[in-house]
N, C-alpha and C positions, 0 to 999 in steps of 0.2 A: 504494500500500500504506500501510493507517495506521501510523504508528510507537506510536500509542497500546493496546496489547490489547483487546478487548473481549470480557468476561466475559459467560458465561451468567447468568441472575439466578440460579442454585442452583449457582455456582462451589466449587468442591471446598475446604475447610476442614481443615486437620488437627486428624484425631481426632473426624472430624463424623460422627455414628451418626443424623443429621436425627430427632434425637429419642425414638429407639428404645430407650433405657432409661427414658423419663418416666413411661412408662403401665404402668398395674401391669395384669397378666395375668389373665385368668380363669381358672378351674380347670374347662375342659370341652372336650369334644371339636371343638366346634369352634375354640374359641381356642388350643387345641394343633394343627389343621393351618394355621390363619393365621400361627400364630407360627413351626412350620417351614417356610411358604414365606416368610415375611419372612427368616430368617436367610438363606434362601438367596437371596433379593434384596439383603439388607446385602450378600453374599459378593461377587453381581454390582456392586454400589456402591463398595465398597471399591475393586472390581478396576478400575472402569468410573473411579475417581478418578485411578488411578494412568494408566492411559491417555489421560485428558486431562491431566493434567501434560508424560507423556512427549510427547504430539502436538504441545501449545502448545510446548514447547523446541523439538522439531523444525520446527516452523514459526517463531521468533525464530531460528533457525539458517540455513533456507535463506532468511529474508528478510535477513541481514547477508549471507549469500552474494548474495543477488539483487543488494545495495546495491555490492557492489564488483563485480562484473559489471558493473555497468550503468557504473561507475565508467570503468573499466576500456574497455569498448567507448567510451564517447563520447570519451576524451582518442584513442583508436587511430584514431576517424573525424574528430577534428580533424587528426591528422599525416598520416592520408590526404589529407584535403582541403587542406592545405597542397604537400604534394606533386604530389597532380593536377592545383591550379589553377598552381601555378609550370613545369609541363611544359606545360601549352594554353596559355601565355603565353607565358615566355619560351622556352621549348623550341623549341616552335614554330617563334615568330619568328625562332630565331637559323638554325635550317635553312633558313627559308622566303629569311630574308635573305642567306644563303649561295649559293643557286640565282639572286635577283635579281642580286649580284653578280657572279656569271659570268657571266651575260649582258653587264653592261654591262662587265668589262672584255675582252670579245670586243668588242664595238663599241669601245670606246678603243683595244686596240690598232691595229684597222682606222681608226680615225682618225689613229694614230698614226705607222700604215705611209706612209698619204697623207699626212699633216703631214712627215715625212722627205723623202718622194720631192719635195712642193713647196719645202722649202727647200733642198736638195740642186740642185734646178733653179734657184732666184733665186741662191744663192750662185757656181753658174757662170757662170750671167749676168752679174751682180755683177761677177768675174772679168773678165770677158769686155770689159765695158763702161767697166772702169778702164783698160785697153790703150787701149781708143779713143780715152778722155777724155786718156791722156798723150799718145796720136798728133796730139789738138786740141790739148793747152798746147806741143809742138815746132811747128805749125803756126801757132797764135799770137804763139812766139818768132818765127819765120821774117818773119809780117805784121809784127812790132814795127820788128824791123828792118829789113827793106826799108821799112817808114814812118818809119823814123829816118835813111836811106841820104840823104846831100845829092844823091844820082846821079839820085834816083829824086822830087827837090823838084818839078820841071814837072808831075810827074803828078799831085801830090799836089794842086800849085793851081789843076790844071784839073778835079780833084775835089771839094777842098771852100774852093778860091778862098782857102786858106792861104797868105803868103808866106814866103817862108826871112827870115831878118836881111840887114838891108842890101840888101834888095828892096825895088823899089818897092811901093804901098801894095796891098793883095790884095781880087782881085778878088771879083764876086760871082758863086756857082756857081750852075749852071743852076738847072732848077725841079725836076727830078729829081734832085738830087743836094743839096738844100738840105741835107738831114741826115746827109748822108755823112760827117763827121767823125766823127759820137757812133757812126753804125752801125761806124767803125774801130775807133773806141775801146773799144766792147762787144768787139769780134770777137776785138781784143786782151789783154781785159782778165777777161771771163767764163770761160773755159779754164779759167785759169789757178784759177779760185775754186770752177770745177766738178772741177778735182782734187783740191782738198780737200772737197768734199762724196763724190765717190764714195770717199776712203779713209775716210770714216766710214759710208756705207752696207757697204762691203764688212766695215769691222771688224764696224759692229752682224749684218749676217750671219749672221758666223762666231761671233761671240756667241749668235745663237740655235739654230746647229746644235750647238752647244754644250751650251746646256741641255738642246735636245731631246735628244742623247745621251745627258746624264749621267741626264735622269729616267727611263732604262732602264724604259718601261712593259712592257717583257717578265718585268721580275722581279716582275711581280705573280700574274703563274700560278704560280708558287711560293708566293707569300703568300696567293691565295686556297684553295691547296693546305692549306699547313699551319693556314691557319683553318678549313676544312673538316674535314679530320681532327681537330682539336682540340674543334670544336663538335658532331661528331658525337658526340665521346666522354663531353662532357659533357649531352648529351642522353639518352646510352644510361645514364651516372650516374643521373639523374633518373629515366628512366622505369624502370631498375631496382629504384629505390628506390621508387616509388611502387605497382610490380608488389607488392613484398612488403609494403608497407601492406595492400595489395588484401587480398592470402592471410591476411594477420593477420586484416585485419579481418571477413572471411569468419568466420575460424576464433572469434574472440572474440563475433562471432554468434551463431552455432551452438552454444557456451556460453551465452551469456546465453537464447537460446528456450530451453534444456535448465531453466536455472536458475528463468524461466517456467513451465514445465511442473511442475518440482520443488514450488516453491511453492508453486501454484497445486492441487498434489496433495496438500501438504501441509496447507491451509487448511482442501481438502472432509475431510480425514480430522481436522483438529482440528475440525472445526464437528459431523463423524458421533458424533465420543466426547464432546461437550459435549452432543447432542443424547440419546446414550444416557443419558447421567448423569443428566439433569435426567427421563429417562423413568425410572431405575431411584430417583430419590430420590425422584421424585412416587409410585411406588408401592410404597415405601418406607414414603413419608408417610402415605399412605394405611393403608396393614399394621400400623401402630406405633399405631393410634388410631381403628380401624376406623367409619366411622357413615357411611350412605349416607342420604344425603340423600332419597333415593325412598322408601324405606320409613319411616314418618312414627312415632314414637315419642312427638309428644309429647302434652300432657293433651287437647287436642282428639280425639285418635285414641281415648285412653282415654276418657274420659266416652262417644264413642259408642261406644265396643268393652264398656264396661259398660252404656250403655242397650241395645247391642243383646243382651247375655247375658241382660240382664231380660227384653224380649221374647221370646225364644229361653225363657226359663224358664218367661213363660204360655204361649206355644204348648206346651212339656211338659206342663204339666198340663194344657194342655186334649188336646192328644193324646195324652198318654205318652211321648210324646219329644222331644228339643232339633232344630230344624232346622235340618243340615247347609247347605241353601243359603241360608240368610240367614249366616254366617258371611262379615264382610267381606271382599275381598281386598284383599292388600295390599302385592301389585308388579307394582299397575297401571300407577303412577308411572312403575314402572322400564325400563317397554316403550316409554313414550313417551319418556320419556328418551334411549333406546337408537336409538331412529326420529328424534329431533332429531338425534345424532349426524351420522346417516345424512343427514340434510339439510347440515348443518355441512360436511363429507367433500364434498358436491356443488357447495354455493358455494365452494370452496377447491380443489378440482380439475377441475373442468369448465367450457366454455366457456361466455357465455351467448348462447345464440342469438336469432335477433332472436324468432322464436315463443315464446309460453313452455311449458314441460316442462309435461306434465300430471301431474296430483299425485298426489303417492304414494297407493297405496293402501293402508291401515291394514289390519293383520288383525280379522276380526269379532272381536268379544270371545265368552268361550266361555257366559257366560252367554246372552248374546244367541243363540249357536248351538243353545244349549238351548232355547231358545223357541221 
């Protein structure tokens, strides 16, 4: 829509009579019905001004209507589209990622049930396997000291050819038994160092049945619970909000085509009362100063309008009277004229086809029908 108006070229002036007191009047019958249909053309002019004023306001009326309309819809389909695209996005994802995670913590806690039940089993084990290890460090004592018993010295160095003190020099043990001291001294001495590694396996254990307890992966069905109910609700937030964007925006639509429609009706009707006006001033114009251009008045028309009275006066006396058909005519003009129209009318409304129209046919002239 232009914000600029554009004026008819015969745009309505106050106090514009388009000239109708300039011309002085004739004193005859026909200049008195010209002059009463002019007043009564002024009357339509007058009227025909006032209606294109009142049209043009009401079209600068509904075109500031249009202006905030239009205003008005596009800030409403911005906060739609703010609202829409944050509900396909994050909306969405926060459901979509609500559903993944119950799944996966249904598989954690089924890892978590088995994570239990296996350390629950190493820890008895554990359990189980520190009894044994103290049953090796009492058996170990037992081997120390039967290996430290003077009772038990013969045996000792016919094993590993070890002498007591104050014994002769010690002998050398078999081929089998060369390394039978160090195998005593492990047998003796290992126990006792594998007691304290299984009271650190058994503590770490109980340290990790520990944790696995205390990270209670059961209380997250609760938490995926109350994220669920919370993100549902901010979801049904959003897309309630974006529902009634929806509705507005519908509705501020449906306003703005209205205010389209408005306008657009208001345009044809200021352009019909611009189009009257400049019909009722042009003949107006015309009525205030009357001279048709067909009918030829000037000295050309006369010199032969007086040579042909001349002729016209010898045919009198040579016949006794003036002849009516040499008298010129003289709105011949005004037929062709009338017949251009007619052509004019045809290039400005009709189509042109690729043949061309055949040409009008002119009415005989009546002279010529006289012939």
């Amino acid at each position: 829509m232009a914000n600029k108006p554009q004026y008819p070229k015969h745009h309505p002036k106050p106090d514009d009579d388009n000239g109708c007191k300039d011309c002085k009047d004739k004193d005859n019958a026909t200049q008195v019905s010209i002059t009463q249909n002019r007043n009564e053309l002024c009357q339509l002019l007058y009227g025909s001004k006032g209606s294109v004023s009142k049209s043009e306001t009401k079209f600068d009326g509904e075109n500031d209507i249009y202006k905030e309309k239009r205003c008005i819809f596009l800030n409403t389909e911005k906060s739609y589209r703010k609202f829409r695209n944050f509900e396909i996005t994050v909306g969405t994802e926060l459901l979509q990622t609500n559903v993944s995670l119950k799944a996966g913590i249904t598989q954690i806690k089924d890892w978590n049930k088995t994570l239990n039940t296996t350390l629950s089993t190493i820890s008895k084990q554990v359990k189980e396997l520190k009894v044994k290890f103290l049953e090796l460090k009492e058996a170990a004592c037992r081997l120390d000291n039967s290996y430290n018993d003077k009772c038990n010295i013969t045996q000792i160095r016919a094993l590993t050819g070890k002498a007591a003190e104050n014994c002769p020099e010690p002998e050398q043990p078999p081929e089998a038994c060369k390394d039978a001291e160090k195998q005593i001294e492990d047998l003796i001495c290992r126990p006792k160092g594998l007691v304290f590694d299984i009271n650190s396996i058994f503590q770490s254990s109980s340290d990790v049945v520990g944790i696995q307890i205390f990270s209670n992966i059961d209380s997250l069905d609760q938490l995926h619970s109350d994220l669920t109910t919370k993100s549902t609700s901010f979801e049904k937030l959003i897309s309630d909000a974006m529902k009634a964007r929806k509705s507005e925006l519908d509705k501020v639509q449906e306003e703005l085509v209205n205010s389209v429609k408005s306008i657009t009706q208001a345009a044809v009707v200021r352009n019909s009362e611009r189009a009257k006006f400049e019909g009722y001033y042009d003949a107006t114009e015309f009525l205030c100063c009357p001279e048709c251009d067909c009918v030829k008045e000037d000295d050309n028309h006369h010199d032969h309008h007086e040579h042909h009275e001349h002729d016209q006066d010898q045919n009198y006396e040579k016949s006794g009277r003036k002849g009516c058909e040499d008298c010129p005519p003289r709105l011949k003009d005004c037929e062709h004229a009338i017949c251009d129209i007619c052509d004019d009318v045809k290039k400005t409304f009709c189509c042109e086809d690729k043949e061309e129209a055949p040409p009008v046919q002119k009415k005989p002239d009546r002279n010529q029908e006289a012939e």
